[in-house]
Structures are given as C-alpha cells and as structure tokens.
C-alpha positions in Angstrom: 138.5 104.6 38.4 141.7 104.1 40.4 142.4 101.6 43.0 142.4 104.5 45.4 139.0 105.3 44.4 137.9 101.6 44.5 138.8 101.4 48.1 137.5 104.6 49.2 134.0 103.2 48.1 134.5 100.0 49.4 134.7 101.1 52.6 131.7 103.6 52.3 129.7 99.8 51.7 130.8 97.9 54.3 129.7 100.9 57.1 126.4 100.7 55.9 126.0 97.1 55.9 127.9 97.0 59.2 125.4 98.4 62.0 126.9 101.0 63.8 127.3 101.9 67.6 124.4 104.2 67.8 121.5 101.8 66.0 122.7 98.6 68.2 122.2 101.2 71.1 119.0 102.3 69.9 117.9 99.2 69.3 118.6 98.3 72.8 117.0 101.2 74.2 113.9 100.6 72.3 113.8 96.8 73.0 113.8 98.3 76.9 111.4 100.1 76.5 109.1 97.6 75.1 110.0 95.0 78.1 109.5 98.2 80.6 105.7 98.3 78.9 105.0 94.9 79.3 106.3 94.5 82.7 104.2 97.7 83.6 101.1 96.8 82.1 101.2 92.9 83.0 101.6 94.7 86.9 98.6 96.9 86.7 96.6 93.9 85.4 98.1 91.6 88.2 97.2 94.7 91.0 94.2 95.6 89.4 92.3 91.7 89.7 94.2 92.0 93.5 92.3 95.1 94.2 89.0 94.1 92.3 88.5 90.8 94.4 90.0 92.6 97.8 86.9 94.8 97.2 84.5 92.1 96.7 85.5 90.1 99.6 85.5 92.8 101.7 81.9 93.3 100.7 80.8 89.7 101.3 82.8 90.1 105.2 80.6 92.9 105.6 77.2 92.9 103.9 77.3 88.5 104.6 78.1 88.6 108.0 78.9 91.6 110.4 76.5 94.1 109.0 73.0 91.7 109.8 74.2 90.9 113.5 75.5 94.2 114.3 79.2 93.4 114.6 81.8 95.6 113.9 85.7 95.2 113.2 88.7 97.7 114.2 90.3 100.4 112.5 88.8 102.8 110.0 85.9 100.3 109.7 85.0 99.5 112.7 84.7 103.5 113.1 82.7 103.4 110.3 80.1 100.2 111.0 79.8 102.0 115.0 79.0 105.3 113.6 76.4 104.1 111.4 74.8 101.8 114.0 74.3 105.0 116.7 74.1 107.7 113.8 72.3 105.6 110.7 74.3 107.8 108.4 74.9 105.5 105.4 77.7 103.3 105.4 79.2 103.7 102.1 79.6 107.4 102.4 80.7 107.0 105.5 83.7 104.2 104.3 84.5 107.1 101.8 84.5 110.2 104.5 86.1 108.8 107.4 89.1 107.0 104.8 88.9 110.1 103.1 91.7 112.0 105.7 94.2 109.2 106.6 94.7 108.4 102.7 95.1 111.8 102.0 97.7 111.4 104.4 99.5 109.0 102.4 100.0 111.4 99.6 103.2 112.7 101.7 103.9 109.7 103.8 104.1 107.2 100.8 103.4 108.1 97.3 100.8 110.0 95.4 99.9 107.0 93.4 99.5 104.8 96.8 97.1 107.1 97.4 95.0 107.4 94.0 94.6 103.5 94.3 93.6 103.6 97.4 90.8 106.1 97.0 89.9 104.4 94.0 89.3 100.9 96.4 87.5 102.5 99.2 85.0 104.6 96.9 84.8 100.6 95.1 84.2 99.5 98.3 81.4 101.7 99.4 79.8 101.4 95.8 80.1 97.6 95.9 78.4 98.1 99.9 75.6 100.0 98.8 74.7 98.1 96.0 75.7 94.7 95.4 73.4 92.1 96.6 74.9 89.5 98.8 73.4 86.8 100.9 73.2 86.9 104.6 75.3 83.7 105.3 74.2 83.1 109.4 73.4 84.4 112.7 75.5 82.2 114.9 77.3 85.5 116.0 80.6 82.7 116.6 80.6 82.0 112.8 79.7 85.8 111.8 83.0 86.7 113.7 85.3 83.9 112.5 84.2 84.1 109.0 83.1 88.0 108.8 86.8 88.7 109.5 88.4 85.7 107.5 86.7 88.0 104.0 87.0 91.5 105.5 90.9 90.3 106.1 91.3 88.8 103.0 89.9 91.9 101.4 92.3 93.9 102.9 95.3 91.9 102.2 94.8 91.7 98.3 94.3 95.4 98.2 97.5 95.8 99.7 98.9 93.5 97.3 97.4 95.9 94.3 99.0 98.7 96.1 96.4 100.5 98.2 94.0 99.9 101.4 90.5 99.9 102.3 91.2 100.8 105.6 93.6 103.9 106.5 94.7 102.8 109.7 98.2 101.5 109.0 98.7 105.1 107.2 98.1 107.5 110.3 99.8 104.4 112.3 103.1 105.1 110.2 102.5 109.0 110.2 102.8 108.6 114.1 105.5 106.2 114.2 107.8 108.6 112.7 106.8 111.4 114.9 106.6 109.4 118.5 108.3 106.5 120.1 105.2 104.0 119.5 106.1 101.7 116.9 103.1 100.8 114.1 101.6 98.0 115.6 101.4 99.4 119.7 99.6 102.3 117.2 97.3 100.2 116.0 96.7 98.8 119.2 95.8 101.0 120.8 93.5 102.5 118.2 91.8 99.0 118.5 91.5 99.3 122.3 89.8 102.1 122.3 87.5 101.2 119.6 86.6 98.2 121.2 85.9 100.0 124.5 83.3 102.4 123.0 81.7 99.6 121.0 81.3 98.1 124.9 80.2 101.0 126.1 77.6 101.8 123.1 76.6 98.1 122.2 77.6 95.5 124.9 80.3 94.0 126.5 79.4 90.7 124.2 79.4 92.8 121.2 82.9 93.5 121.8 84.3 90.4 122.7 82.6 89.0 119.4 84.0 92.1 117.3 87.6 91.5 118.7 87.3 87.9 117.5 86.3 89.7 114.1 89.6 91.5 114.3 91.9 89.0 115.1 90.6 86.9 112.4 91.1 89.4 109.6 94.4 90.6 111.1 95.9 86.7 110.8 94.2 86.8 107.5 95.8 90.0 106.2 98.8 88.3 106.9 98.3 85.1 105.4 97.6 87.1 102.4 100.7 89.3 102.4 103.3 86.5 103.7 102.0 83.4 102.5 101.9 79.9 103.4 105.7 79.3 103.6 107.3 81.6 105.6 111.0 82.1 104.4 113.9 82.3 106.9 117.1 84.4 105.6 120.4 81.7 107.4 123.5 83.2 107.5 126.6 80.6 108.1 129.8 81.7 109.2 132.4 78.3 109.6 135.6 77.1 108.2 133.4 73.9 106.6 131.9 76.6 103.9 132.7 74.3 101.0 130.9 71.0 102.6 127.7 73.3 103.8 127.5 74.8 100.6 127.5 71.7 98.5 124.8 70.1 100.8 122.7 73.3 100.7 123.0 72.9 96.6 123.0 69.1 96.6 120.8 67.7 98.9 118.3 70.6 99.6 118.5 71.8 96.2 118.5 75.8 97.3 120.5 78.6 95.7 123.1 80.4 98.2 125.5 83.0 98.0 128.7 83.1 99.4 130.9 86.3 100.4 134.3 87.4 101.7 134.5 88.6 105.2 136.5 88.8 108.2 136.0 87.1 111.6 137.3 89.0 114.8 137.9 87.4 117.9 137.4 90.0 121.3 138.6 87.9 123.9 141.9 86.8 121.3 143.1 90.7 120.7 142.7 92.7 117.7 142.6 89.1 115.4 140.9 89.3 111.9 141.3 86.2 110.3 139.4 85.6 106.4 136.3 83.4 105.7 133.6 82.6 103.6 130.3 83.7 104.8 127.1 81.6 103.3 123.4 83.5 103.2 120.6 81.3 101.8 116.5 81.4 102.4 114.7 78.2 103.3 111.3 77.3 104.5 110.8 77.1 108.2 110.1 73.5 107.7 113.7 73.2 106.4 115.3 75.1 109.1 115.8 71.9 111.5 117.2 69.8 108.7 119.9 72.3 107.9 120.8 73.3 111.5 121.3 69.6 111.9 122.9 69.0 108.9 125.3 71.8 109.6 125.8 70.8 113.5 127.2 67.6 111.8 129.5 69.5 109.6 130.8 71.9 112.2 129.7 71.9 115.5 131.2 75.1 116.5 129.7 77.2 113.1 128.4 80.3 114.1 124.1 80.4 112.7 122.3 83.6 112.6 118.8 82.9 111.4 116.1 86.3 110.7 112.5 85.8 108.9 112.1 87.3 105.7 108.7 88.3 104.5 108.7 87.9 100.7 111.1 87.3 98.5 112.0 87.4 95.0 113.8 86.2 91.8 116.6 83.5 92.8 116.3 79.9 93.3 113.5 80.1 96.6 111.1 77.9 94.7 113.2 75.2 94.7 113.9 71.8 92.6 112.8 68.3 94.3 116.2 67.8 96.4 117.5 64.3 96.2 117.9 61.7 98.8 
C-alpha cells in the first residue's frame, strides 16, 4: 500500500469518527422536539388541574350558596340560574344550551381549541351541578352573596387560566367590540344591567341588589385570579443619569432592566434630536414610590412614564432580597 493510499484511508476514518453537520443538526432538532413535548405536556397538565378545580369551585359557588337562596349572578349564568327559577328547566342542561352559542362563537373569534376546552368545562360544569353533592354552607343572603361569588369567580378565573370559560360572556363581548364602538367591558355592562333589571322585575328589587353583590365579588375575584397579588408596573426612564438609576435599580432594588438607544426631541427647541439611553424595568406597585424617589434624587428633571402590566414572564421580576 502506498502513502497515497494510506492517506486516502486515513481520511475516510477520521469523517466517520468526526460527527458531521447534518447529525449535530439532527441531534438538535430531535433534542427540540423532546423539550417541545415536555413543555407541551407539563402545560396541559398545569391547564388541565386549572380547569378541573375552576369547575369544582364554581360548583361549590353555586350548589353551596346562590342556588338554596335563589340568587343569581350576571352573564351567561345568571341567564341560566333566572331561567331555571321562572322555567324549572334543569340547570345543567341549561349551563350547556345557553353557553352552547357564544362558545361556538369563539371558534372564529379566538381559536378552535379555545373553544373545545371550553365546551369541555361548561359540559364539566353542568355534570359536576347535577351531580356532585355539596353542602348548603348558610342562608344569611349577605354571606351567600359575598362568598357565592368569591367560588363562582374563582371558578371562572382558573378556567381562564387552563384556557377556556364557563361563562361565554366575555366571547360575544369581544365579538361586539370589534364590530361597534362599545369597548368589552361597557359590553359586559350593560349585559349585567339588564340582567339585573329582569331579575328585579321577576324576583325582587332585594334579589338584585344581593345578586349584584354576587357579581361584584366574583368579578374582583376573577381578577385576583388572572393578575395576582402583586400587580406589576412596566417604568420607563428617560434622563441623562441612566448609568446611576440603572445601578440602583440592579444594586439596591435587585431588579433586571433593560436599557436602549433612542433619541430625545425637543418642540419648543426646533427640530433637536439629541442621543440617550432609555431604561424599562417592571416593579411591584409597592416599589413604585421608592424608585420615583430614588430617581427624583438622581435627576429631578428625568422624564417617568409609568403603565400596569398584567402578567409577565421570564426575566428577573421575581426578584433577589435587595440590600440595604
């Protein structure tokens, strides 16, 4: 064998022990796809025990507390609770017929598989209604309302969380929005309003006024749920003093910012761009008045624009005990 021959096979054995471009690629795209699995099915978990417990507390709202004393709450529901009461059609298929429409509605408006989950809940829902046992809790008709709505909101919230509804209001309220000048919530509003007005007309004024507590209760609730106990607030900084604010947002606060390039124009000084730094960070709204003091120390004349954020993700928002 010649030396030419020697290298020639030499070669040959060090691509095959070398990996080549296409299996690292492979590698990586099968690695992704693994990751993509995991992340998928630890979400459906995650939604599914959202949805599951939505259901349930829904259930307890209604069968524990508004249901004995002949209260009702607004949207879809309340429809549903007032037409059983003058009807006596059963309230499970009525939770499922009524729904039924304004999630089908959702098939266009927001996705097909919004929509499967959501039928899935409410026909849950009406099983979970019409067959689960729970306790009557009390009569005081002040605590049915209070604490009626408290489960019937929290209900609703987690199920938006797993990424359906019990209640299809908030789907014809955005169906509307986009085809009128009413924004979502002077939709549901006014759906509210006029439920409530029949229920005063059909029950009693009392009634009502007790079913409107109901609804406020579950509506603060359904937020709680969806935005939390700390409400974040996006701060945008615009000052010459970026360094000295950004080190005391990282230092002393112990937040994660981010800082870009931008240009400041001044109307009253011409046609003037000038460069600077621009700081954006999210902090608690308990935070706010230490950094607007903090930064009125720094800079006096920096220019704050402060917006509230409803959820977040990823980055440094839960942050590290901040020193002294």
């Amino acid at each position: 064998m010649n030396p030419q021959q020697q290298g020639i096979i030499i070669n040959e054995i060090q691509k095959a022990q070398t990996p080549q471009e296409g299996d690292k690629k492979s590698k990586y795209i099968e690695a992704k796809d693994v990751w993509v699995r995991k992340i998928t099915i630890r979400r459906t978990i995650k939604e599914g025990f959202f949805m599951v417990l939505g259901i349930f507390s829904a259930g307890f709202g209604l069968k524990g507390f508004l249901i004995p004393n002949e209260l009702i709450d607004g949207g879809v529901m309340g429809i549903s609770l007032l037409t059983n009461k003058e009807t006596g059609f059963p309230l499970p298929l009525l939770i499922i017929v009524i729904n039924l429409p304004f999630i089908l509605l959702g098939w266009k408006q927001i996705s097909s598989l919004f929509c499967i989950k959501s039928i899935i809940a409410i026909s849950l829902l009406a099983l979970v209604v019409a067959v689960f046992p729970y306790p009557i809790v009390t009569n005081d008709k002040l605590l049915v309302a209070v604490f009626g709505g408290f489960f019937i909101g929290a209900g609703i919230g987690l199920c938006i969380r797993g990424g359906g509804v019990i209640d299809g209001t908030e789907v014809l309220a955005i169906f509307l929005n986009r085809r009128s000048s009413l924004s979502v919530g002077d939709f549901i509003l006014l759906f509210n309003i006029s439920i409530f007005s029949v229920a005063a007309y059909l029950l009693s004024v009392e009634t009502a006024l007790y079913s409107i507590l109901t609804y406020i209760a579950a509506s603060k609730m359904v937020d709680f749920i969806l935005e939390g106990i700390e409400e974040f607030t996006g701060v945008t900084i615009i000052s010459p003093s970026t360094e000295e604010i950004a080190n005391f947002i990282k230092e002393k606060m112990g937040r994660g910012l981010t800082v870009y390039s931008g240009k400041r124009g001044y109307g009253k000084r011409g046609d003037t761009y000038t460069n600077t730094d621009i700081i954006f960070t999210v902090v608690t709204r308990l935070e706010i008045s230490r950094l607007t003091s903090e930064i009125e120390k720094i800079d006096p004349n920096a220019f704050v624009v402060m917006q509230s954020i409803n959820d977040t993700r990823g980055g440094m928002v839960k942050k590290k005990p901040f020193h002294k």
